[in-house]
FIZA-480758 format. One record per residue (C-alpha): residue in three letters; z, y, x. Coordinates in steps of 0.1 Angstrom, whole numbers, plus 5000, padded with zeros to 4 digits. Layout:
N
BALO   type     c3     c2     c1
BALO    ALA      Z      Y      X
...
This chain:
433
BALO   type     c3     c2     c1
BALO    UNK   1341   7736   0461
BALO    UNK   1352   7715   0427
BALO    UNK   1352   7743   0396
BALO    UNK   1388   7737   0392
BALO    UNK   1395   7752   0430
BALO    UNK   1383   7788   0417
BALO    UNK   1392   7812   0396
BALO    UNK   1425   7829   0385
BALO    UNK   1456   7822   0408
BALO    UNK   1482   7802   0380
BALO    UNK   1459   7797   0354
BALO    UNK   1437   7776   0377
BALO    UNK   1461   7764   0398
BALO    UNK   1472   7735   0378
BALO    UNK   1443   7724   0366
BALO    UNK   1433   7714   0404
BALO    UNK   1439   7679   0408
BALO    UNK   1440   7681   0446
BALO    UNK   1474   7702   0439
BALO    UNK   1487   7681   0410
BALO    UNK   1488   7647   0435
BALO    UNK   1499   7664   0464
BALO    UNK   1530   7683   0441
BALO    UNK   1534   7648   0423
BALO    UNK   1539   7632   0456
BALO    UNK   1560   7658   0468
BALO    UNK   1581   7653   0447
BALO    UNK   1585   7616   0446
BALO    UNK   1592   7616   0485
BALO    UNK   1615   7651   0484
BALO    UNK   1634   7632   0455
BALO    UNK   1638   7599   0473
BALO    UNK   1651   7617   0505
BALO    UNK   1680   7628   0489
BALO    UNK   1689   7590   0482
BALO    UNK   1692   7588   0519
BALO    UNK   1707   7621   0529
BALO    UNK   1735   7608   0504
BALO    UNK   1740   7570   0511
BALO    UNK   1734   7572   0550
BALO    UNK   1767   7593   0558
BALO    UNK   1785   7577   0530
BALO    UNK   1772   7540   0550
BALO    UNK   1791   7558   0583
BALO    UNK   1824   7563   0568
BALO    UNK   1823   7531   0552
BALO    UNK   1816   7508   0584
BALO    UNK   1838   7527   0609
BALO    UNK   1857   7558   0592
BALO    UNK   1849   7578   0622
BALO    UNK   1836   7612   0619
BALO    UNK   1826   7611   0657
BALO    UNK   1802   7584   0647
BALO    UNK   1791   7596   0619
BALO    UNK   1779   7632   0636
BALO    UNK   1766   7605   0666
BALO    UNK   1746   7586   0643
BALO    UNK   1730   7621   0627
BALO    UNK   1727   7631   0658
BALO    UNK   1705   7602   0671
BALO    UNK   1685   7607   0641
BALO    UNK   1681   7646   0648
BALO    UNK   1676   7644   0685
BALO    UNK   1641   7628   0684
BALO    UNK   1636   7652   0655
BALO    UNK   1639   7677   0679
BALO    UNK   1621   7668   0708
BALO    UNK   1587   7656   0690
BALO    UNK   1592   7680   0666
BALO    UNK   1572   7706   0685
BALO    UNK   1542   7676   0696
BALO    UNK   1542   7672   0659
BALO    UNK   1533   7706   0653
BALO    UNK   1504   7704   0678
BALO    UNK   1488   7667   0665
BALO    UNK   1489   7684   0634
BALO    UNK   1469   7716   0645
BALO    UNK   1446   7693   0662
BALO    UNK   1440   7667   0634
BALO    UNK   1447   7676   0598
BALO    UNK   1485   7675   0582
BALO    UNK   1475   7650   0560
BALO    UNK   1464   7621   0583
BALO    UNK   1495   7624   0602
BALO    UNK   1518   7627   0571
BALO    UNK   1501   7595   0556
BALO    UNK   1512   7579   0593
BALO    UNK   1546   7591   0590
BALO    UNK   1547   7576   0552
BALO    UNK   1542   7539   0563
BALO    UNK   1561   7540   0591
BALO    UNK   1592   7554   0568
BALO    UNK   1587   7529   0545
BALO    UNK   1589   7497   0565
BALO    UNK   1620   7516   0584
BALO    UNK   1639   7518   0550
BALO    UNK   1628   7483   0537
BALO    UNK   1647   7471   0569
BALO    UNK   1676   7491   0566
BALO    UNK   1690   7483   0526
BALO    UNK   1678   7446   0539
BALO    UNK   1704   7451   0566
BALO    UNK   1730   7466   0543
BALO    UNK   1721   7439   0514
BALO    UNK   1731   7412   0536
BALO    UNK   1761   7424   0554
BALO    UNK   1739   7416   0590
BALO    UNK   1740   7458   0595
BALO    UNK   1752   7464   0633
BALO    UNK   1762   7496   0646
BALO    UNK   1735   7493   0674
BALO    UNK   1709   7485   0645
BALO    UNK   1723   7516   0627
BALO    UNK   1715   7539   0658
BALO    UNK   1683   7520   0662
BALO    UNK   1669   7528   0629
BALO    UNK   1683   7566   0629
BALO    UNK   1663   7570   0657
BALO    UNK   1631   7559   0643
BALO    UNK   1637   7575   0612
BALO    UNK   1646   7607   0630
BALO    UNK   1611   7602   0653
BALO    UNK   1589   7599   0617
BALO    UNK   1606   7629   0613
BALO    UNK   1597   7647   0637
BALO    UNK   1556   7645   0626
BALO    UNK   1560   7646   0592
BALO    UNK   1582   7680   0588
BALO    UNK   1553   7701   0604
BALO    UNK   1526   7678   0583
BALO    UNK   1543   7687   0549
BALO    UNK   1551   7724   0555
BALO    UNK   1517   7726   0569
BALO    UNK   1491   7707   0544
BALO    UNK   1493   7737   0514
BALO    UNK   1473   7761   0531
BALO    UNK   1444   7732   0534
BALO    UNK   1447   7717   0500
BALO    UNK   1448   7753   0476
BALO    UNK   1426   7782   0486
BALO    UNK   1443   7814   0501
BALO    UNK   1444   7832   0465
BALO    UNK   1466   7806   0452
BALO    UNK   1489   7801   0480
BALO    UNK   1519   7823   0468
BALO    UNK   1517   7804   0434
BALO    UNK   1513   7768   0453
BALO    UNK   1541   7778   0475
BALO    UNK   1566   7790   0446
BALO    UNK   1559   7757   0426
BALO    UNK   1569   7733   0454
BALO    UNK   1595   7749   0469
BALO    UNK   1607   7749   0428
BALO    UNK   1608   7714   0430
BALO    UNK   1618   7705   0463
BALO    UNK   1654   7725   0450
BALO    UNK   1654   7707   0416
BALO    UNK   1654   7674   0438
BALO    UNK   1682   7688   0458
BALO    UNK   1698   7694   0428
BALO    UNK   1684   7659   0408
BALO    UNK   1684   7638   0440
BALO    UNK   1724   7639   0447
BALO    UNK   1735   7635   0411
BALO    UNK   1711   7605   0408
BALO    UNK   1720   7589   0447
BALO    UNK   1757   7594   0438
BALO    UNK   1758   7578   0405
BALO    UNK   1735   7546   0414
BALO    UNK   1761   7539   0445
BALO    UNK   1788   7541   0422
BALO    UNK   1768   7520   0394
BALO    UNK   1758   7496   0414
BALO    UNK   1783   7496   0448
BALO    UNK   1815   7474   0436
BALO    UNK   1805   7444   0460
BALO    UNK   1818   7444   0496
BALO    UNK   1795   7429   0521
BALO    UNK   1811   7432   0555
BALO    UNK   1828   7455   0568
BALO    UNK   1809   7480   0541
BALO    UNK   1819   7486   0505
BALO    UNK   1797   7502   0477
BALO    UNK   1768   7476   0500
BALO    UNK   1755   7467   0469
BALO    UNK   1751   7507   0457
BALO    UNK   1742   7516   0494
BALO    UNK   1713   7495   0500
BALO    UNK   1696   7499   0464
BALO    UNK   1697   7538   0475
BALO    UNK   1679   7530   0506
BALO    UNK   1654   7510   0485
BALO    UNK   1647   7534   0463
BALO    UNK   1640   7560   0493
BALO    UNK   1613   7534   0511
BALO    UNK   1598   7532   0476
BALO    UNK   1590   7568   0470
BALO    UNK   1577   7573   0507
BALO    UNK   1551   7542   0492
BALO    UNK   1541   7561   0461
BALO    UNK   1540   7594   0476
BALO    UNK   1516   7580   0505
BALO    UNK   1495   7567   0473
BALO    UNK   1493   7599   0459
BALO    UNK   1484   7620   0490
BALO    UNK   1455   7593   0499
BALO    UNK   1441   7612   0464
BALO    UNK   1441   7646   0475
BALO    UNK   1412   7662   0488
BALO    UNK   1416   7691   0515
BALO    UNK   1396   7725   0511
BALO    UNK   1379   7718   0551
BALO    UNK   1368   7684   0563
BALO    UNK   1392   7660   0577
BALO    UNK   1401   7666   0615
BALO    UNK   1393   7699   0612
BALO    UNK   1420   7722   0634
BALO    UNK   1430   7749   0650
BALO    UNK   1436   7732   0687
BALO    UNK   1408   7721   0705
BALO    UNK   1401   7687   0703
BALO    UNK   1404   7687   0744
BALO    UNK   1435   7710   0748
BALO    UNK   1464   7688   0764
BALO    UNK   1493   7687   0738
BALO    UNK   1516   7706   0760
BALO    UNK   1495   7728   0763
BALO    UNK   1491   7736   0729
BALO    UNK   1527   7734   0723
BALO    UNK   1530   7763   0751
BALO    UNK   1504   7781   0736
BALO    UNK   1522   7782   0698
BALO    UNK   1554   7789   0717
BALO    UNK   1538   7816   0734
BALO    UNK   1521   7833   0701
BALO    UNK   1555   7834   0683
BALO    UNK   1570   7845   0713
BALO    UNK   1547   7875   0717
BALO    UNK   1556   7885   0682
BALO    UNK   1589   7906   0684
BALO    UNK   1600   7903   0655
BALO    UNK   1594   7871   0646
BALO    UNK   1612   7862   0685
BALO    UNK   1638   7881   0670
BALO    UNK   1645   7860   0638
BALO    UNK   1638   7830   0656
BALO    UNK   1662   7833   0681
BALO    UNK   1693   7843   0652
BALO    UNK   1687   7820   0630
BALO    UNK   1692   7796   0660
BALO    UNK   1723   7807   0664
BALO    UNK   1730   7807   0627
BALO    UNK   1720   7767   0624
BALO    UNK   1746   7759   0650
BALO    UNK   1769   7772   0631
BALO    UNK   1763   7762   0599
BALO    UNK   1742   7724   0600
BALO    UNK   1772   7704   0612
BALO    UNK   1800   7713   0590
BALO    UNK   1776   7709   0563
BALO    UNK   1765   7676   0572
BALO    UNK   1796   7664   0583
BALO    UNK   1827   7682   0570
BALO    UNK   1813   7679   0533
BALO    UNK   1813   7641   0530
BALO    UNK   1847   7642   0549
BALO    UNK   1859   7664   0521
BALO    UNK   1846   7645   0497
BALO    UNK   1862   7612   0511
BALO    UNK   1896   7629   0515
BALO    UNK   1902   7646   0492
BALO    UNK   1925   7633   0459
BALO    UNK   1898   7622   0430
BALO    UNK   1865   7628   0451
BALO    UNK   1843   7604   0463
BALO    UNK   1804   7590   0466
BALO    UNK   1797   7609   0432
BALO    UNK   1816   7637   0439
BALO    UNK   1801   7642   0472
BALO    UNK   1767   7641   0448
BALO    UNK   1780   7669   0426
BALO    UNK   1784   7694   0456
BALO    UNK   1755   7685   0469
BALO    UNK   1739   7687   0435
BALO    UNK   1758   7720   0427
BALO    UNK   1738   7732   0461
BALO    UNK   1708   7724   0448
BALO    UNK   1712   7736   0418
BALO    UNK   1723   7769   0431
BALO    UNK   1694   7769   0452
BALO    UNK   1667   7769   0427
BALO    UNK   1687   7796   0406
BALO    UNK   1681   7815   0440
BALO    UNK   1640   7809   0442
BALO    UNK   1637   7820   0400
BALO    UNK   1655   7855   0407
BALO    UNK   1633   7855   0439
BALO    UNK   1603   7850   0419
BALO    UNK   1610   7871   0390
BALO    UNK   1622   7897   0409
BALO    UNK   1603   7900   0443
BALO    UNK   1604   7932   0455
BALO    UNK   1648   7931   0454
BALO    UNK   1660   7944   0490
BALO    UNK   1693   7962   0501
BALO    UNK   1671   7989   0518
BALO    UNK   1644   7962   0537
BALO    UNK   1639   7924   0547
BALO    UNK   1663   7921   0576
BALO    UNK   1691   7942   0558
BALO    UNK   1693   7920   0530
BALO    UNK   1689   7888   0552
BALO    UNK   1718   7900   0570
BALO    UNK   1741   7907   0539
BALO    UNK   1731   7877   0523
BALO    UNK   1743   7859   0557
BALO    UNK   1776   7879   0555
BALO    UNK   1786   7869   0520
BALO    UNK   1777   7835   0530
BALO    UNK   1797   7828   0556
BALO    UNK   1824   7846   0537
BALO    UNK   1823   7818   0511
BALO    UNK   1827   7795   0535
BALO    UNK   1861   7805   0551
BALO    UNK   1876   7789   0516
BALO    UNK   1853   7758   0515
BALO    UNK   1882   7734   0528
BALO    UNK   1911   7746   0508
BALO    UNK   1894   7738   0476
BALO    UNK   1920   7717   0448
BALO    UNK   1897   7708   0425
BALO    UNK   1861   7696   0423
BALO    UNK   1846   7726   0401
BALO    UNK   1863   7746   0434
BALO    UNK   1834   7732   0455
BALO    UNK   1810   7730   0437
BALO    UNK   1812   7768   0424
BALO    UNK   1812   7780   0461
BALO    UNK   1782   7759   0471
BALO    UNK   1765   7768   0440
BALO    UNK   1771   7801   0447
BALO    UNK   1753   7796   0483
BALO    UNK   1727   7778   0469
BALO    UNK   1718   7807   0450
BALO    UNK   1718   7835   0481
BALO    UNK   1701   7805   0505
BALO    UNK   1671   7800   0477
BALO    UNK   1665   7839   0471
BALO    UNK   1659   7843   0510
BALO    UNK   1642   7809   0516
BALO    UNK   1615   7822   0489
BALO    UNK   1610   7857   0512
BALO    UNK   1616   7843   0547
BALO    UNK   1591   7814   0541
BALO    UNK   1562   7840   0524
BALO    UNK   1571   7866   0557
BALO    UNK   1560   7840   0586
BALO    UNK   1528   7822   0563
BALO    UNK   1515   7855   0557
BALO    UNK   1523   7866   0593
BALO    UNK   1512   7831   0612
BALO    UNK   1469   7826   0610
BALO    UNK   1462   7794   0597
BALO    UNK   1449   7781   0632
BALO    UNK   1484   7784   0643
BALO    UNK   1505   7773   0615
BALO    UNK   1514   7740   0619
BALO    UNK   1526   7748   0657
BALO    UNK   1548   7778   0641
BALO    UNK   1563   7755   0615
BALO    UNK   1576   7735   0636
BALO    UNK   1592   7760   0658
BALO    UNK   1605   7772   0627
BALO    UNK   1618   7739   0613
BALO    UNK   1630   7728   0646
BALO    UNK   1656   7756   0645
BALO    UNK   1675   7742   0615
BALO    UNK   1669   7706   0622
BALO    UNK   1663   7700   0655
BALO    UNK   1696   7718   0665
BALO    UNK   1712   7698   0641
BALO    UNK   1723   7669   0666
BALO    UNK   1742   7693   0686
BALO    UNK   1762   7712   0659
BALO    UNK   1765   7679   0644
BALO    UNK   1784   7665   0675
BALO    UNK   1806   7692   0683
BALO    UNK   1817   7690   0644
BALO    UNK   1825   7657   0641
BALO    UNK   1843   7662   0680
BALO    UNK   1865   7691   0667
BALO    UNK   1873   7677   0637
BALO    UNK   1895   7651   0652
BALO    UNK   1918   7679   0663
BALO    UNK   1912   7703   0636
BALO    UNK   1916   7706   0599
BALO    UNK   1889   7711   0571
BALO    UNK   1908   7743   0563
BALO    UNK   1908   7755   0599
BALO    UNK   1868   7745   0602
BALO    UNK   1856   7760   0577
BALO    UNK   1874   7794   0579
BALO    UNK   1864   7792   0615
BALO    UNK   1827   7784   0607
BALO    UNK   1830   7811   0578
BALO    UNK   1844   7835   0602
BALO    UNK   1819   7827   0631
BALO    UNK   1791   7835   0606
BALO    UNK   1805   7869   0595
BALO    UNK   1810   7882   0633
BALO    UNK   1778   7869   0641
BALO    UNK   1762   7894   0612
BALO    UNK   1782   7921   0619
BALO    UNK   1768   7920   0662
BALO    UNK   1733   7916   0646
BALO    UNK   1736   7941   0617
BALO    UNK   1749   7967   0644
BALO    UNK   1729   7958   0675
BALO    UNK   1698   7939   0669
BALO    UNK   1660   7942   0653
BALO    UNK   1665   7926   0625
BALO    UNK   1681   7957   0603
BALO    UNK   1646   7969   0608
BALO    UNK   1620   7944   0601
BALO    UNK   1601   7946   0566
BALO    UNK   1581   7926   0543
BALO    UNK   1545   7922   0565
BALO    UNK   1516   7935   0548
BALO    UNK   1493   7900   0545
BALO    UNK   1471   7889   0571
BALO    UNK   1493   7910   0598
BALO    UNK   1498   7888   0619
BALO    UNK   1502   7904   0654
């Protein structure tokens, strides 16, 4: 092992250039993503001003997501998460190029749209359980908390960065009408910009060196991939409490991932004063919120309302209680001040939830685990994302979000009073049964 991949935690840490490409990269590619997550619902409302398209079209995207999502997990156990994030890299990039192509020339179909969600929503699917996977194989085990606390850091200051920048460049740069779409011009230089940082970020992880030789994994190299996806779903499933969290927070992302991917650029596009950059600034204020969230989280670690699942439940509570306002808001500082505000609870509990299930999962296992895990908020995306945009064509902002607020408050309340989760603590590391 290099000299730079021993020693003290932080102070060696970033002096290993294995972690300084793959961070760099990271960042490029979380930071380009946020282009798209801006410009592709704002490209929806544009070309049809239907909010039942617009949660189809994220909904094509997430249902491959969700359905390869758990494969993913298992080529990744079997190979090594880099090889198949530098697949999913390439393929993303040539997906983009064709897309602000498409939008640059006015020649952008609905049919092409779905086509290309679809595909982008399948790269997905691999490279989600790649990246949340590859830290563990790039630092060794007595840096990971450090590793983990610097690239979740950044992946919030691009949530926060990423929207500001997607918002104003549409804006900048989106005064010509090609089509049926305004902002075109604004709208396919965002997309450009996204298939660009997948092509520096897939240079940058082609320079980092893993800890164990590549195609080294936890699955057999002979073990059907349904068969280690049965198996990971099977580990996590013999673990109670993890069963337990799993199984609310699936019931907490249907709630939740469609009105946020749909009801917030619907606010943005309806409301008086508020458009493509405004729908940036709550996003940004999010982000930004977020990030607040993982410093206190870091800086004070040990902060509990009596244990783990208590305060995951409070935090849920207040939450959903600042959502019940969310579509009555006036003004834009309104918004942004609540998401900011949820940003903030989110990235405390992100920080403690993500360090419970790595020191709880073996490594063998993780990259079947994170995709379980990541499948819950994304991969049941599609269908909260549908039944939002289907409900909001009989029902106001005001009346979704107090009901989605509302939902989220019950649903706590049932838990807090009937469930595991008041119960479950902090695992000791390297507890993993």
């Amino acid at each position: 092992m290099p000299p730079s991949r021993t020693g003290a935690p932080r102070a060696s840490l970033f002096r290993d250039r294995a972690f300084a490409w793959m961070l760099s990269g990271a960042f490029i590619s979380m930071l380009g993503d946020q282009f798209t997550y801006i410009a592709l619902p704002w490209l929806v409302l544009q070309l049809t001003g239907d909010t039942l398209v617009l949660g189809l079209v994220l909904g094509v995207m997430s249902v491959p997501r969700a359905v390869f999502m758990l494969v993913g997990g298992a080529l990744v156990d079997r190979h090594s998460p880099k090889r198949v994030l530098m697949w999913t890299k390439h393929v993303s990039t040539v997906l983009l190029v064709v897309l602000a192509a498409l939008v640059f020339t006015g020649n952008l179909s609905l049919w092409a749209l779905y086509l290309l969600a679809f595909s982008l929503g399948l790269a997905m699917a691999f490279s989600i359980p790649s990246s949340t996977s590859l830290l563990p194989h790039v630092v060794p085990a007595q840096h990971l908390q450090a590793a983990n606390s610097a690239l979740l850091g950044l992946r919030q200051l691009s949530l926060f960065a990423g929207p500001l920048l997607a918002g104003g460049l549409i804006v900048t740069f989106g005064d010509a009408h090609t089509g049926r779409v305004s902002d075109a011009r604004g709208l396919g230089a965002a997309f450009l910009f996204d298939a660009l940082s997948f092509a520096l970020s897939a240079w940058t992880l082609s320079k980092v060196t893993t800890l164990a030789p590549e195609g080294t994994a936890g699955a057999p190299a002979g073990q059907a991939v349904l068969r280690s996806v049965a198996q990971g779903l099977r580990w996590c499933w013999d673990d109670r409490d993890l069963r337990t969290c799993l199984l609310y927070w699936s019931a907490v992302a249907l709630l939740i991932t469609g009105p946020i991917q749909i009801a917030l650029p619907v606010l943005a596009s309806q409301q008086p004063g508020l458009g493509a950059a405004a729908f940036g600034v709550l996003m940004g204020a999010h982000g930004a919120g977020t990030l607040a969230g993982m410093v206190a989280a870091g800086a004070r670690p040990g902060a509990r309302a009596r244990n783990l699942g208590t305060t995951l439940l409070l935090v849920d509570g207040v939450i959903g209680a600042l959502f019940i306002p969310m579509g009555r808001i006036t003004a834009l500082w309104q918004g942004a001040a609540l998401l900011l505000a949820i940003g903030l609870l989110g990235g405390f509990m992100q920080v403690a939830i993500f360090t419970w299930i790595q020191r709880r999962v073996p490594p063998a296992m993780l990259g079947r685990a994170m995709s379980i895990f990541m499948f819950i908020f994304m991969g049941l995306a599609p269908i909260s994302a549908a039944v939002t945009g289907w409900v909001m064509r009989g029902m106001t902002l005001e009346r979704l979000f107090a009901a989605t607020g509302g939902c989220l408050v019950v649903s706590v309340a049932v838990a807090l009073a009937t469930s595991r989760i008041r119960h479950i603590s902090d695992a000791p590391e390297q507890a993993f049964r």
